[in-house]
mmCIF file of the N, C-alpha and C atoms, coordinates in Angstrom:
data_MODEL
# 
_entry.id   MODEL 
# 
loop_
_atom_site.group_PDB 
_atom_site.id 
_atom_site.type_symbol 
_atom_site.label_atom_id 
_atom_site.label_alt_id 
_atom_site.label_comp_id 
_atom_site.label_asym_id 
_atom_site.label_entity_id 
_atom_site.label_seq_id 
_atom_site.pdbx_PDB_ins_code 
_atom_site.Cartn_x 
_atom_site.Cartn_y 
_atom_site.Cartn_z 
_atom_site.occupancy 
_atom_site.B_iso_or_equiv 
_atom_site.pdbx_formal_charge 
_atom_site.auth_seq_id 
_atom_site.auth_comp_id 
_atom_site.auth_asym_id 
_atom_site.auth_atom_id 
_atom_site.pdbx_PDB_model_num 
ATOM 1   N N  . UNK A 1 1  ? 102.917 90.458 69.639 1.00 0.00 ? 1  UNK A N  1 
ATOM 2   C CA . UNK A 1 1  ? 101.807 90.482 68.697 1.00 0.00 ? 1  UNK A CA 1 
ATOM 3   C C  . UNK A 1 1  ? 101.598 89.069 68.154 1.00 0.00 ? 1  UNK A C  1 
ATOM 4   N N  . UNK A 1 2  ? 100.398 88.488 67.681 1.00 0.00 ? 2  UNK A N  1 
ATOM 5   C CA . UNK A 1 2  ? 100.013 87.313 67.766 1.00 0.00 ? 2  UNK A CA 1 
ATOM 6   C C  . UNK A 1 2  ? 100.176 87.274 65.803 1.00 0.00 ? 2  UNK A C  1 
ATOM 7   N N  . UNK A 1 3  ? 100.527 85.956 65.369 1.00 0.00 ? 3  UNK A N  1 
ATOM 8   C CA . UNK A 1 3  ? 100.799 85.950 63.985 1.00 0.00 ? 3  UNK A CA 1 
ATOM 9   C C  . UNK A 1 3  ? 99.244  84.793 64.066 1.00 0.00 ? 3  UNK A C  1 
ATOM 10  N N  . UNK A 1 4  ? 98.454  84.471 64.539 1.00 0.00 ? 4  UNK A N  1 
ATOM 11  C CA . UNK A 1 4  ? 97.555  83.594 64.617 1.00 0.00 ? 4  UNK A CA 1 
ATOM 12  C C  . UNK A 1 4  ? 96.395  84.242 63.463 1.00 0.00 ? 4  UNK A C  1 
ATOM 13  N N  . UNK A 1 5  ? 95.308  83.229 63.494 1.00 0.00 ? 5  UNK A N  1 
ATOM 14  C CA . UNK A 1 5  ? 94.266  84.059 62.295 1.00 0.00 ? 5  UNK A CA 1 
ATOM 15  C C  . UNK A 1 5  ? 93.273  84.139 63.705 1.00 0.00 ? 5  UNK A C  1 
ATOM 16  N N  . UNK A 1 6  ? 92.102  84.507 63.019 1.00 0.00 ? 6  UNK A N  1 
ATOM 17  C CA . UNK A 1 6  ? 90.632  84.671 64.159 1.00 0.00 ? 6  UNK A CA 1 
ATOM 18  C C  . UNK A 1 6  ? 89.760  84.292 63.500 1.00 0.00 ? 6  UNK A C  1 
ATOM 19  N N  . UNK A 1 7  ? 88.642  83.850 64.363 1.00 0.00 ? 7  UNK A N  1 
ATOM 20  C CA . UNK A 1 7  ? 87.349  84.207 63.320 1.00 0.00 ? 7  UNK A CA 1 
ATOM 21  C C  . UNK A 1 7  ? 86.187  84.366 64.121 1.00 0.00 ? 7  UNK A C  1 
ATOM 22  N N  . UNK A 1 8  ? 85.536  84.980 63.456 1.00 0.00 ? 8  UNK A N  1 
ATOM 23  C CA . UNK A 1 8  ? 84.177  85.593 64.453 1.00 0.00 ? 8  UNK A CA 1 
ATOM 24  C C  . UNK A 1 8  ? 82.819  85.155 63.998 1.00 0.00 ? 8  UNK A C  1 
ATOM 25  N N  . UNK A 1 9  ? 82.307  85.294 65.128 1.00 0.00 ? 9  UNK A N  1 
ATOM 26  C CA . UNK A 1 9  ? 80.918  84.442 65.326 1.00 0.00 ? 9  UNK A CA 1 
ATOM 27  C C  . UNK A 1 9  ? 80.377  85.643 66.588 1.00 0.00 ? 9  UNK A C  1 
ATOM 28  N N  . UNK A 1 10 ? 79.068  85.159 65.695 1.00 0.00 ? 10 UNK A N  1 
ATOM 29  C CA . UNK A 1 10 ? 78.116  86.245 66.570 1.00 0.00 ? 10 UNK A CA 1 
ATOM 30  C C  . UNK A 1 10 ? 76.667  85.589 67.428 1.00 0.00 ? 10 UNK A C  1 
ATOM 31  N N  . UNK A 1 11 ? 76.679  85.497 69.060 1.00 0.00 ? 11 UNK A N  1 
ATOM 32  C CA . UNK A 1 11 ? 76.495  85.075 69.432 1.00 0.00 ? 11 UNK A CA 1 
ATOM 33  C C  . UNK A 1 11 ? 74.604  85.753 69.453 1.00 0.00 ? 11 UNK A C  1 
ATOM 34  N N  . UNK A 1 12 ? 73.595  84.591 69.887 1.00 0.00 ? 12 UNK A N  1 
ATOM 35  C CA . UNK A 1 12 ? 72.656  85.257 69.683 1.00 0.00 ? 12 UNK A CA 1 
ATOM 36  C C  . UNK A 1 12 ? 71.771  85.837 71.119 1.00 0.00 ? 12 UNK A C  1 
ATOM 37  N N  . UNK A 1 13 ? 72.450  86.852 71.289 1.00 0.00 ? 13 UNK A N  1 
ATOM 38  C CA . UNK A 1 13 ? 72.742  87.857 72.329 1.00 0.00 ? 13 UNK A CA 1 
ATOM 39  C C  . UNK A 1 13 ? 72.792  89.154 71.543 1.00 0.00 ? 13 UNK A C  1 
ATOM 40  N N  . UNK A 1 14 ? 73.809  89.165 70.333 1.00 0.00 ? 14 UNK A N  1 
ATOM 41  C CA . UNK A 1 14 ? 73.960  90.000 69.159 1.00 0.00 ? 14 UNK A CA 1 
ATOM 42  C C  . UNK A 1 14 ? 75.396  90.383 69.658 1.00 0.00 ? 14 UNK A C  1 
ATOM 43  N N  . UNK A 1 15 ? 76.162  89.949 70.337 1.00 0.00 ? 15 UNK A N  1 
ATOM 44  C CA . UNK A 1 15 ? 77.494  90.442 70.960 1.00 0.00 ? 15 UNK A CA 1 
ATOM 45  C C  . UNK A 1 15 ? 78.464  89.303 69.621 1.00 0.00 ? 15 UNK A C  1 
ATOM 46  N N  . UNK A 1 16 ? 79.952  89.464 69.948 1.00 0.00 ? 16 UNK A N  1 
ATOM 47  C CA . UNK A 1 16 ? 80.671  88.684 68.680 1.00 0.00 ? 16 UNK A CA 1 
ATOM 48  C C  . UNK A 1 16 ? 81.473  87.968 69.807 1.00 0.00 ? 16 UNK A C  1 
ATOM 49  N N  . UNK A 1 17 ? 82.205  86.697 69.315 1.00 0.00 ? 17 UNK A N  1 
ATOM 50  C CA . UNK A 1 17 ? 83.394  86.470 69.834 1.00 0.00 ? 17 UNK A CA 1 
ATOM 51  C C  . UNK A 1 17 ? 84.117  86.069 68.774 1.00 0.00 ? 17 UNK A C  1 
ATOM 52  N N  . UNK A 1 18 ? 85.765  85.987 68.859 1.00 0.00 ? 18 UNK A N  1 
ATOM 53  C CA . UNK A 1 18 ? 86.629  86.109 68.415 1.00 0.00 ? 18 UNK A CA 1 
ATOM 54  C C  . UNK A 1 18 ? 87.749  84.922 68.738 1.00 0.00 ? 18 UNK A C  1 
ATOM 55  N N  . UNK A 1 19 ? 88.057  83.923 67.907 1.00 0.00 ? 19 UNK A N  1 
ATOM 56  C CA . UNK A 1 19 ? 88.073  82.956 67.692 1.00 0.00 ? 19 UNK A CA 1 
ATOM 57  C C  . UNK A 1 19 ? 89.573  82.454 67.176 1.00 0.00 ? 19 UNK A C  1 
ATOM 58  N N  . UNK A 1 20 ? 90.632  82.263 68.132 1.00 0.00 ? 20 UNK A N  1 
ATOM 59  C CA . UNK A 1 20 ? 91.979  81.853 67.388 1.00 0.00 ? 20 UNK A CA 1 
ATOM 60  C C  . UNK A 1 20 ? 92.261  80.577 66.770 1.00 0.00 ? 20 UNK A C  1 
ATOM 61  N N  . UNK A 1 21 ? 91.886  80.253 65.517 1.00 0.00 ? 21 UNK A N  1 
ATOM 62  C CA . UNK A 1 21 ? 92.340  79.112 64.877 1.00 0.00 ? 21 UNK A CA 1 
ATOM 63  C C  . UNK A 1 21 ? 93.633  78.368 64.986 1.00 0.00 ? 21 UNK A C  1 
ATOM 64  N N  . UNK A 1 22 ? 94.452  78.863 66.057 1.00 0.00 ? 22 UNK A N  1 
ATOM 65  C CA . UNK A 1 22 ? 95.203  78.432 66.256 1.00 0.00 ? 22 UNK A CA 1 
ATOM 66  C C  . UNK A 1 22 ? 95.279  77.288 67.359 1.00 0.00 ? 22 UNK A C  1 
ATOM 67  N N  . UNK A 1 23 ? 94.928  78.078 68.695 1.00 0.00 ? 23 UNK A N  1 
ATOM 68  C CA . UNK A 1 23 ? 94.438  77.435 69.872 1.00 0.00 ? 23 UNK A CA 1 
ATOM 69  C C  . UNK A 1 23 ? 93.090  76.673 69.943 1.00 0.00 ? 23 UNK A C  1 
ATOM 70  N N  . UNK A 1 24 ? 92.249  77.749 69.374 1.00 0.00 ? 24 UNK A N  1 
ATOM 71  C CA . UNK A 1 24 ? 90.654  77.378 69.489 1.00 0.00 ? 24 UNK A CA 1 
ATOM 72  C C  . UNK A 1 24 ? 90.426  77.661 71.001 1.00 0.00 ? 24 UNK A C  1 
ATOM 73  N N  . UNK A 1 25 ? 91.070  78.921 71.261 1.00 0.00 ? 25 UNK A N  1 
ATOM 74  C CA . UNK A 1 25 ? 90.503  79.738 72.418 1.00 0.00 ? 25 UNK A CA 1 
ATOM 75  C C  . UNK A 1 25 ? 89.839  80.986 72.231 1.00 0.00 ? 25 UNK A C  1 
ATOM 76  N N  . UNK A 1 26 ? 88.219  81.199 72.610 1.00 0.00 ? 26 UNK A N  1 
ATOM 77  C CA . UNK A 1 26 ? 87.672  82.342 72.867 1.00 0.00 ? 26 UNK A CA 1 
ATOM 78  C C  . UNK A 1 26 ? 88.467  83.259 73.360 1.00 0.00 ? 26 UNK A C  1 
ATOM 79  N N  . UNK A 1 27 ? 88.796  84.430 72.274 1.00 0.00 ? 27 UNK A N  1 
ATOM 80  C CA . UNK A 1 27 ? 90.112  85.665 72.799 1.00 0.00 ? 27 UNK A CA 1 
ATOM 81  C C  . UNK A 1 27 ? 89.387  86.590 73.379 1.00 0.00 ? 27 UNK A C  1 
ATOM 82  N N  . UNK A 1 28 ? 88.228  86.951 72.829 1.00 0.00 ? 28 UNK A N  1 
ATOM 83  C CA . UNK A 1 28 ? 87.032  87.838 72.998 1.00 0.00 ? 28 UNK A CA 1 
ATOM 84  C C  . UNK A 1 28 ? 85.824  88.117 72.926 1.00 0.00 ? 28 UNK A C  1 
ATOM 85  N N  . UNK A 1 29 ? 84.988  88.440 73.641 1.00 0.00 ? 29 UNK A N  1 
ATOM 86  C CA . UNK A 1 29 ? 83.528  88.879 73.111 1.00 0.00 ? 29 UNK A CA 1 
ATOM 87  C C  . UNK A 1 29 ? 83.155  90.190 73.520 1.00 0.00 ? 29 UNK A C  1 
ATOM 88  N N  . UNK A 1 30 ? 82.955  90.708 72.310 1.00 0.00 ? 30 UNK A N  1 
ATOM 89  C CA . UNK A 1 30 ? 82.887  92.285 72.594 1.00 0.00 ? 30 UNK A CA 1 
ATOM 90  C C  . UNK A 1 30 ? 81.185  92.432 71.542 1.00 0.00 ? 30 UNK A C  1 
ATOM 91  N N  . UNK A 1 31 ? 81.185  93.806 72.275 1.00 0.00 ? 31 UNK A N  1 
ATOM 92  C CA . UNK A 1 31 ? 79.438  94.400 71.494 1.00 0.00 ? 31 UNK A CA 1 
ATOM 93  C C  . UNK A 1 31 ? 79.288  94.340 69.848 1.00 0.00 ? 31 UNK A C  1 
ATOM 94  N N  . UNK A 1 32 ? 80.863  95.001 69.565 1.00 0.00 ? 32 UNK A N  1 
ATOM 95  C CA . UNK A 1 32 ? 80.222  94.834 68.390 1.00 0.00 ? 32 UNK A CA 1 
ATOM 96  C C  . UNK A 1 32 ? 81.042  94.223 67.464 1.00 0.00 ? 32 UNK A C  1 
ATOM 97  N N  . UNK A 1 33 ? 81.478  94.203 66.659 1.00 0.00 ? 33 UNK A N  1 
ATOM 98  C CA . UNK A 1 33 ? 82.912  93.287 65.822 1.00 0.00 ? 33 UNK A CA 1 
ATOM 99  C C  . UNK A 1 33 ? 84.335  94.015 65.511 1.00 0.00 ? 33 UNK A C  1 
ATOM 100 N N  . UNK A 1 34 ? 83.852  95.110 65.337 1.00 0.00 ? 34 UNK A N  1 
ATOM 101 C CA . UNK A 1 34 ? 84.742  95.879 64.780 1.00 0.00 ? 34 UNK A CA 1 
ATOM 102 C C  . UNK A 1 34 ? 85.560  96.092 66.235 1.00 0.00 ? 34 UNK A C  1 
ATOM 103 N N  . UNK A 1 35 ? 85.399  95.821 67.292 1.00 0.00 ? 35 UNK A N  1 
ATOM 104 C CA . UNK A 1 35 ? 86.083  95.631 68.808 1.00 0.00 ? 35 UNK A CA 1 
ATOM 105 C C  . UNK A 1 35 ? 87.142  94.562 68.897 1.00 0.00 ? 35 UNK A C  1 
ATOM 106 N N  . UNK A 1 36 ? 87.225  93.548 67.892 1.00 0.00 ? 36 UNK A N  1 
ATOM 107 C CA . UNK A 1 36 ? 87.688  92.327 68.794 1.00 0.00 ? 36 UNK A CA 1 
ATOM 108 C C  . UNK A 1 36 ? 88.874  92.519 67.956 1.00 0.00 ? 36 UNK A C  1 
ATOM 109 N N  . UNK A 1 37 ? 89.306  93.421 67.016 1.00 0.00 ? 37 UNK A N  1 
ATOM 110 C CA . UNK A 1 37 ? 91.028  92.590 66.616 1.00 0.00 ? 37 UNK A CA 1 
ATOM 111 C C  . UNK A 1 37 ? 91.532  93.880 67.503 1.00 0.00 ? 37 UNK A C  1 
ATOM 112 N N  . UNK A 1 38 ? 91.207  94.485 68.747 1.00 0.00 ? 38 UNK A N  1 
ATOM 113 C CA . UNK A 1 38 ? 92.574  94.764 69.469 1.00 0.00 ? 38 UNK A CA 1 
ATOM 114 C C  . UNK A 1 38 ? 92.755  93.885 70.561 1.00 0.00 ? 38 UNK A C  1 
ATOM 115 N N  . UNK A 1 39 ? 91.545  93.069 71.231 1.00 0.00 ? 39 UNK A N  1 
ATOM 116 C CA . UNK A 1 39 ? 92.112  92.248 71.757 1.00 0.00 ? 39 UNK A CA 1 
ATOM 117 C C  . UNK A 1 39 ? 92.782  91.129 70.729 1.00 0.00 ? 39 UNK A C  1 
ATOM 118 N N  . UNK A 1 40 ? 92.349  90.831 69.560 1.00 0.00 ? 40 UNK A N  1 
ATOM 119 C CA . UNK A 1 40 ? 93.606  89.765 68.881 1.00 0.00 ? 40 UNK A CA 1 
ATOM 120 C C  . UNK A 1 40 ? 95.209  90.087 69.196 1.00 0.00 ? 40 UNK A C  1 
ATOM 121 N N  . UNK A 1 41 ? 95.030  91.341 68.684 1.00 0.00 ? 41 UNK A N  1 
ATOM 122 C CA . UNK A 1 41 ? 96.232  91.990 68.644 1.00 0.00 ? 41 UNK A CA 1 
ATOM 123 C C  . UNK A 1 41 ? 97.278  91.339 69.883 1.00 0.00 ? 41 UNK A C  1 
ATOM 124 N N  . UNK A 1 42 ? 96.762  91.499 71.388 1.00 0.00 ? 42 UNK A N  1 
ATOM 125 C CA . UNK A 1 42 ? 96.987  91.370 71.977 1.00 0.00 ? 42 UNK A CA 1 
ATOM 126 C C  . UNK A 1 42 ? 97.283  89.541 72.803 1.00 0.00 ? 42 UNK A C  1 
ATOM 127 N N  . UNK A 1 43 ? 96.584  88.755 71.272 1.00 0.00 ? 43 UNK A N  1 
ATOM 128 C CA . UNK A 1 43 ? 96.637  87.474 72.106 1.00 0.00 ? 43 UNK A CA 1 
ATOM 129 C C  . UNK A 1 43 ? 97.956  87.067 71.519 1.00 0.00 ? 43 UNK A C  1 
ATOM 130 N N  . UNK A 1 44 ? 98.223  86.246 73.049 1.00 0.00 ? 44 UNK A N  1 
ATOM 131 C CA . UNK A 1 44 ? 99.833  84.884 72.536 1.00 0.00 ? 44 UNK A CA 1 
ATOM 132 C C  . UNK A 1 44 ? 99.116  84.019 72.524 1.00 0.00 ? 44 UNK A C  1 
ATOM 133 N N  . UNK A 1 45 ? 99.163  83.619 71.575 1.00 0.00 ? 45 UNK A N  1 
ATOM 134 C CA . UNK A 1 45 ? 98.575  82.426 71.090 1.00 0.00 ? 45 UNK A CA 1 
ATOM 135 C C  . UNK A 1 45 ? 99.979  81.467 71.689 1.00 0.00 ? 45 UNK A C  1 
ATOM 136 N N  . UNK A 1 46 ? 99.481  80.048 72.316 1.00 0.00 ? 46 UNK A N  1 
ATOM 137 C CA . UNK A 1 46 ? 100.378 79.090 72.347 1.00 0.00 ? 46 UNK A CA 1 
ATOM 138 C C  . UNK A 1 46 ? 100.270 77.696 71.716 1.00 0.00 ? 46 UNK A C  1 
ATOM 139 N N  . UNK A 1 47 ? 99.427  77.954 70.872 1.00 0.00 ? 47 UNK A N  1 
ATOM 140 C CA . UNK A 1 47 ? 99.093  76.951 70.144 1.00 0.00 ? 47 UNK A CA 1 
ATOM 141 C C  . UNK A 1 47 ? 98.283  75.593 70.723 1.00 0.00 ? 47 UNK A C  1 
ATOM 142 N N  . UNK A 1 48 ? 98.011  75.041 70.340 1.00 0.00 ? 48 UNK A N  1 
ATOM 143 C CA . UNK A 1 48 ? 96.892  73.825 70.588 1.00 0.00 ? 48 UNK A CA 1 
ATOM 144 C C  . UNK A 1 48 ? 97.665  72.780 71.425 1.00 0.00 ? 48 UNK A C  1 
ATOM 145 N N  . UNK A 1 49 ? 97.317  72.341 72.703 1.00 0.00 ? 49 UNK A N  1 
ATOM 146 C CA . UNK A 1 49 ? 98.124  71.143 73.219 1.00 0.00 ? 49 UNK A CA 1 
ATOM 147 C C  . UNK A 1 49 ? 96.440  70.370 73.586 1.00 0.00 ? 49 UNK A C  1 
ATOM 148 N N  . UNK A 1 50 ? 96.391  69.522 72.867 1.00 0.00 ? 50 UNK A N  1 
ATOM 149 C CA . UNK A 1 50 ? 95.395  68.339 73.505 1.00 0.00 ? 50 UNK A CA 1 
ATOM 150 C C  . UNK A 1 50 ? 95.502  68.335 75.128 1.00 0.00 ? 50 UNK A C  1 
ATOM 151 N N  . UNK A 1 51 ? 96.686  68.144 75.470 1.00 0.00 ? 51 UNK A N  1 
ATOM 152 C CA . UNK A 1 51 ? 96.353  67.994 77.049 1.00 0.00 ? 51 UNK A CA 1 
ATOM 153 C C  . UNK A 1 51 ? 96.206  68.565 77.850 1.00 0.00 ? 51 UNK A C  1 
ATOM 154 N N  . UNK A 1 52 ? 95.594  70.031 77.428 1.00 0.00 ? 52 UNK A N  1 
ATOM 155 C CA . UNK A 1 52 ? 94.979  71.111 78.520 1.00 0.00 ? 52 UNK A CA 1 
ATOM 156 C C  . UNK A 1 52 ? 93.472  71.004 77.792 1.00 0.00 ? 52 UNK A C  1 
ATOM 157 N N  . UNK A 1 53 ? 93.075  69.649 77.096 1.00 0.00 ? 53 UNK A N  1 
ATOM 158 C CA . UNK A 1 53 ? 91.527  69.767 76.620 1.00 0.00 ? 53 UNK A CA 1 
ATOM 159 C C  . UNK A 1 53 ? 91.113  68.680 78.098 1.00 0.00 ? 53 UNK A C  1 
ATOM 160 N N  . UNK A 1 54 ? 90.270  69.446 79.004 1.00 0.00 ? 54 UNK A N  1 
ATOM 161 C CA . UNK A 1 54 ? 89.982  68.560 80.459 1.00 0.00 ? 54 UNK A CA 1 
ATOM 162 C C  . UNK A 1 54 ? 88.720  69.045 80.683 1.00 0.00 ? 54 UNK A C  1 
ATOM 163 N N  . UNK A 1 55 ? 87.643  68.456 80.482 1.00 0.00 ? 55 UNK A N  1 
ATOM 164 C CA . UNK A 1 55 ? 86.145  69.037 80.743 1.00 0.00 ? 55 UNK A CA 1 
ATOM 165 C C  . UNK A 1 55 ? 85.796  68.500 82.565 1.00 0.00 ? 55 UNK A C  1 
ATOM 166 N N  . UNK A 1 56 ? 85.468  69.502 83.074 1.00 0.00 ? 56 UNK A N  1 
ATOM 167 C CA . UNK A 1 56 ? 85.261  69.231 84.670 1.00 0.00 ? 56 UNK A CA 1 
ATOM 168 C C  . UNK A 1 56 ? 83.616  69.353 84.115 1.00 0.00 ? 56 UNK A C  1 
ATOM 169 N N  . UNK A 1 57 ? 82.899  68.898 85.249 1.00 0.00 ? 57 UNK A N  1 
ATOM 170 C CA . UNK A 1 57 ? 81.350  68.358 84.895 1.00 0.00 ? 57 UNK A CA 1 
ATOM 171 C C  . UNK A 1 57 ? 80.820  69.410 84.030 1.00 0.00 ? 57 UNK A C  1 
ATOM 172 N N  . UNK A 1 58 ? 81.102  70.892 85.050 1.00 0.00 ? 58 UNK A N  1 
ATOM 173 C CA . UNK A 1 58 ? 80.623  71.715 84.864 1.00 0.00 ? 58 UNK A CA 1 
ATOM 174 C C  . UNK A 1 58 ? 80.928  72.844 83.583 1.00 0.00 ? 58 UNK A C  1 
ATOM 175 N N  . UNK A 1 59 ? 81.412  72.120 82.893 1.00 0.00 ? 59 UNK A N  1 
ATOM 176 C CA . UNK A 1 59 ? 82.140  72.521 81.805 1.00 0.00 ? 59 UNK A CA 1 
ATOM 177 C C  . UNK A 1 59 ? 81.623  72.253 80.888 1.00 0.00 ? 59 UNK A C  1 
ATOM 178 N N  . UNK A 1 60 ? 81.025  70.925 80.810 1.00 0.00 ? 60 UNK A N  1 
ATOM 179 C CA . UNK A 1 60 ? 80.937  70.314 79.441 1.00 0.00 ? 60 UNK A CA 1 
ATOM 180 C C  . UNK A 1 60 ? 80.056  71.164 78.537 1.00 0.00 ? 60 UNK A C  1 
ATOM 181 N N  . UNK A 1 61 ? 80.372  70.951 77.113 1.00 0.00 ? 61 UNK A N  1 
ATOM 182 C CA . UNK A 1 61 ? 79.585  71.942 76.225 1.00 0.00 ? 61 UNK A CA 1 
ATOM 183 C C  . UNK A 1 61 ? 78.314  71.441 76.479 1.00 0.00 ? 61 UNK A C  1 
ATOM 184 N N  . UNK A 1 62 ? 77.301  72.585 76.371 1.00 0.00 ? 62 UNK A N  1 
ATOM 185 C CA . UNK A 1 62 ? 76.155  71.951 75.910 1.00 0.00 ? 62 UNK A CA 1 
ATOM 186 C C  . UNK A 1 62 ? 74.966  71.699 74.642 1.00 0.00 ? 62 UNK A C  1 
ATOM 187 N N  . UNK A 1 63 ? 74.689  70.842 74.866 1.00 0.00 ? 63 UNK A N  1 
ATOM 188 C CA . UNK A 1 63 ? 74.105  70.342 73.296 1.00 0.00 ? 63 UNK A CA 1 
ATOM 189 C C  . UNK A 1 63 ? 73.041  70.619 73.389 1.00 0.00 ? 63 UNK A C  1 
ATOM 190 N N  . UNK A 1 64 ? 72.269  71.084 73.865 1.00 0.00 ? 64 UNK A N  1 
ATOM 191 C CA . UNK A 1 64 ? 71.161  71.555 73.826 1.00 0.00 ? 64 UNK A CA 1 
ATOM 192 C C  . UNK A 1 64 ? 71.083  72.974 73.339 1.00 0.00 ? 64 UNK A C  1 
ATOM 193 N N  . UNK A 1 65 ? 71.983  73.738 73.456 1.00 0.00 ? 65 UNK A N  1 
ATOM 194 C CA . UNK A 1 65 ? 72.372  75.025 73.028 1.00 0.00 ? 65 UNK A CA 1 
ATOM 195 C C  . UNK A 1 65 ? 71.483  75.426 71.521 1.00 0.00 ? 65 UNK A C  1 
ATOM 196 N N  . UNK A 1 66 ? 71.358  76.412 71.673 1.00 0.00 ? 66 UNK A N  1 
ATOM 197 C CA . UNK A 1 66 ? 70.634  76.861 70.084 1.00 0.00 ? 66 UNK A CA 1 
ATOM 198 C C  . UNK A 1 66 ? 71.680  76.688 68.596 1.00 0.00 ? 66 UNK A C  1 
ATOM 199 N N  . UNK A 1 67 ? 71.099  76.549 67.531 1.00 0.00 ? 67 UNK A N  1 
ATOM 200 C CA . UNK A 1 67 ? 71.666  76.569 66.529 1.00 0.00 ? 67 UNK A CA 1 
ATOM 201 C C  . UNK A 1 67 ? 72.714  74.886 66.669 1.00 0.00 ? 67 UNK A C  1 
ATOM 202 N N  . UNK A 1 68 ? 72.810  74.406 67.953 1.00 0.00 ? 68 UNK A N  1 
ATOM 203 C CA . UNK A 1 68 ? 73.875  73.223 67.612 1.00 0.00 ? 68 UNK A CA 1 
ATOM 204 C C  . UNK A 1 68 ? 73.098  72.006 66.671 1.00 0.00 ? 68 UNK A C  1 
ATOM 205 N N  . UNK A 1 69 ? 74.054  71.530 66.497 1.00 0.00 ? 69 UNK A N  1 
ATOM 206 C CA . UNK A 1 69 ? 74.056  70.140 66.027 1.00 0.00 ? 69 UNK A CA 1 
ATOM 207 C C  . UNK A 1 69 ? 73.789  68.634 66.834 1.00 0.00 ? 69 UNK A C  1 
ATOM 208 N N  . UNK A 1 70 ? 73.018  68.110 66.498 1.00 0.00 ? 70 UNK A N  1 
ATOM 209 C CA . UNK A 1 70 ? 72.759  66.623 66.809 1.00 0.00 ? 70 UNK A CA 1 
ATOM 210 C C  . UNK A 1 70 ? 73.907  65.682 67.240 1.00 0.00 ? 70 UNK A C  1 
ATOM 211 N N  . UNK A 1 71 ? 74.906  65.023 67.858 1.00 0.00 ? 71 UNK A N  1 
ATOM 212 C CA . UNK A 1 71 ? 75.824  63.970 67.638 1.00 0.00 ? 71 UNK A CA 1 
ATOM 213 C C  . UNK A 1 71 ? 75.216  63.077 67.018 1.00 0.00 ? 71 UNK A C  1 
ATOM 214 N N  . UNK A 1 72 ? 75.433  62.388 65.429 1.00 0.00 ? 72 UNK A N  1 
ATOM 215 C CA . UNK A 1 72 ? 75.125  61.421 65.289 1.00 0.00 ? 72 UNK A CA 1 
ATOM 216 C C  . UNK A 1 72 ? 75.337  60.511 65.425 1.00 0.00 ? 72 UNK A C  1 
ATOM 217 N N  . UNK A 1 73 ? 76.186  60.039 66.654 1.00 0.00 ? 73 UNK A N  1 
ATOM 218 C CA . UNK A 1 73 ? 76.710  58.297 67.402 1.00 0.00 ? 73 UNK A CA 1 
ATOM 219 C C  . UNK A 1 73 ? 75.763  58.826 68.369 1.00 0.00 ? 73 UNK A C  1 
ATOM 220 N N  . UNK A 1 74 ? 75.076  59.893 68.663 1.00 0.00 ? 74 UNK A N  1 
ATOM 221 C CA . UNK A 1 74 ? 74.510  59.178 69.697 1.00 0.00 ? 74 UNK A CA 1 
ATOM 222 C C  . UNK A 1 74 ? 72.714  59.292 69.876 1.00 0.00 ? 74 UNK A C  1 
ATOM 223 N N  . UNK A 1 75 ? 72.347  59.216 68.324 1.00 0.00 ? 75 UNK A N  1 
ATOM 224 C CA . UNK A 1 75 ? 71.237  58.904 68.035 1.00 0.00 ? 75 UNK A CA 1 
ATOM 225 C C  . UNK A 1 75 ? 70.875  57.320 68.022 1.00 0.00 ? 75 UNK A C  1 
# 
């Protein structure tokens, strides 16, 4: 059982995901919210290692995405 916290965000799709503040790995996205603490339940969290942060091209977040934010270095 995972001693980690979560937090949820609701994607605008209207589905949730579920959010380990520990790792800062997507544990879940389920329909509705009240769904996602049995997959918590279920996460091992291993905590945050910088060096499994590796964006392959096709990865990279994108900023164009709704609701994001601007980078401001690269205005």
């Amino acid at each position: 059982m995972s001693h980690a916290a979560f937090v949820h965000t609701q994607n605008p799709s209207g589905s949730f995901d579920s959010i380990c503040t520990e790792c800062f790995v997507t544990v879940a996205t389920r329909p509705t919210e009240a769904q996602l603490p049995r997959a918590e339940s279920k996460h091992e969290c291993k905590g945050f290692d910088l060096g499994r942060m590796h964006w392959t091209e096709h990865e990279q977040p994108n900023r164009e995405r709704p609701g994001s934010q601007p980078d401001p270095q690269e205005a």
